[in-house]
N, C-alpha and C positions, 0 to 999 in steps of 0.2 A: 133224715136225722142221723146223727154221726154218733155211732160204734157207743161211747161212752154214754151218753144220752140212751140209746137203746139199752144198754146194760142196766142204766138204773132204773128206767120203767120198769121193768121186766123185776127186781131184786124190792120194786114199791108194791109192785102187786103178791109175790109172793110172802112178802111178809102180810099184809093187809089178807089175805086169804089164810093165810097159818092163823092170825086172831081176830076174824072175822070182824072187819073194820072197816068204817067208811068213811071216805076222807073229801073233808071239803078246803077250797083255797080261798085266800083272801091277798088277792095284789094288786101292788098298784105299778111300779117303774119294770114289772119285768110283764105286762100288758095278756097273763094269761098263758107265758109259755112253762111257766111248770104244770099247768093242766093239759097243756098239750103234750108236755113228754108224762105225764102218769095217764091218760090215753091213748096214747101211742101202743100201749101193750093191747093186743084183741082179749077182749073180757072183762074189762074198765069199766065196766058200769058195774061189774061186783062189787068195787070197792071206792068207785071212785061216787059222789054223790053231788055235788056240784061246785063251780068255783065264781067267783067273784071277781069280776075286773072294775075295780074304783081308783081309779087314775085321779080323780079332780077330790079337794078335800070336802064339795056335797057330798060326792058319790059316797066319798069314806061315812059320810052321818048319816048318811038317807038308807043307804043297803044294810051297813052294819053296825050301827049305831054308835061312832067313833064318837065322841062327844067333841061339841064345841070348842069347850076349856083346854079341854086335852092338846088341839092342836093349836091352839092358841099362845099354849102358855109352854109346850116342847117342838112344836114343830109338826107338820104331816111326815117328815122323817125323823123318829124318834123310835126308841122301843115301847115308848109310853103308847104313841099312837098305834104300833104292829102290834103290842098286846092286846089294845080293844078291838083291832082288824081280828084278828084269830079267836078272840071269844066271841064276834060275831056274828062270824061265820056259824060258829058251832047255834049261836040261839036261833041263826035262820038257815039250820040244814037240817036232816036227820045224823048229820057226820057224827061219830065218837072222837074223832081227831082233827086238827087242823092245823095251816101253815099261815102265814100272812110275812108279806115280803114289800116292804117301803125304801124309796131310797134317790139315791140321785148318782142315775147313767152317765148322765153329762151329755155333750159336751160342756153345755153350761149348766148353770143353775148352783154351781157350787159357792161357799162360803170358808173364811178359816176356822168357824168351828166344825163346818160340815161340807168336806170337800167334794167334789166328782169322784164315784166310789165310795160314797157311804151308803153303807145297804143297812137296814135294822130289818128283824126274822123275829119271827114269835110263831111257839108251836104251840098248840090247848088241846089237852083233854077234857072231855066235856065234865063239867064241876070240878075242875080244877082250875089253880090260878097259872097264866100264860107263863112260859117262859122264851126268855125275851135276851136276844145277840146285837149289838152290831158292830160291825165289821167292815175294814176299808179295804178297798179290789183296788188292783188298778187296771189300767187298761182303754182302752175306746170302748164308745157305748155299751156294741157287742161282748164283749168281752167280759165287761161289767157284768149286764145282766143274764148273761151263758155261767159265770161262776155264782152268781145269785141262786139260781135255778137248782145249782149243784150241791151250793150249800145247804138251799131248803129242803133238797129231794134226802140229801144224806143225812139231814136232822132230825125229817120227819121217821126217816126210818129206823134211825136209834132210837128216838122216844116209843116207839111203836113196839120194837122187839123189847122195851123196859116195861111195858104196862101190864099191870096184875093179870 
């Protein structure tokens, strides 16, 4: 894991440990690598409490109960749908916080309203309502979903250092 990646593990755990917070994921186009960079730090199960990999739009209804309509009527990339990804997570974890990250890596799969590089993020505190980005990367797969990661790991962690 490369320098930058480590630094942010490491700056998700120390806040998560300052307010005693447990964080669960909810992703689907970056397949589980921001659980892997917030356990990447040794001591990760302090704070980290589990993550979700729902790649196909069952998985999104079956694990975390993204509704039907939702993806029906906006898309499995939407903030509509990252927002019921991240509340979720939270009704099937013990987490206080969460992330969920939807989107299209490419190379294919894109559209003109929603190009290669549309990533949608939604972060939840538990009884609270999602708040919900999306945002177009550009780049190759990788690159795509390496700044997804970056953006999720760097959102989660401002909401976190904001909560009561």
């Amino acid at each position: 894991m490369d320098t930058e990646l480590v630094e942010l593990s490491a700056a998700v755990g120390t806040v998560c440990r300052e307010r005693q917070l447990l964080i669960a994921t909810a992703e689907s186009c970056t397949g589980g690598w921001a659980s892997q960079v917030i356990t990447h730090t040794a001591g990760s199960s302090a704070w980290f409490e589990r993550g979700f990999v729902t790649y196909t739009n069952e998985a999104k209804t079956d694990m975390l109960g993204v509704l039907l309509d939702t993806i029906a009527t906006f898309g499995a990339v939407s903030v509509e749908t990252a927002g019921e990804m991240a509340s979720g997570a939270l009704k099937n974890s013990n987490a206080l916080i969460s992330l969920a990250i939807t989107g299209i890596a490419g190379p294919t799969g894109g559209s003109p309203d929603k190009p290669v590089g549309t990533v949608c993020f939604a972060w939840c505190v538990r009884n609270e309502v999602p708040s919900c980005q999306r945002r177009l990367f550009s780049g190759d797969r990788e690159t795509i979903r390496r700044q997804s990661v970056i953006y999720a790991l760097t959102g989660l962690i401002g909401r976190a250092r904001n909560m009561p």
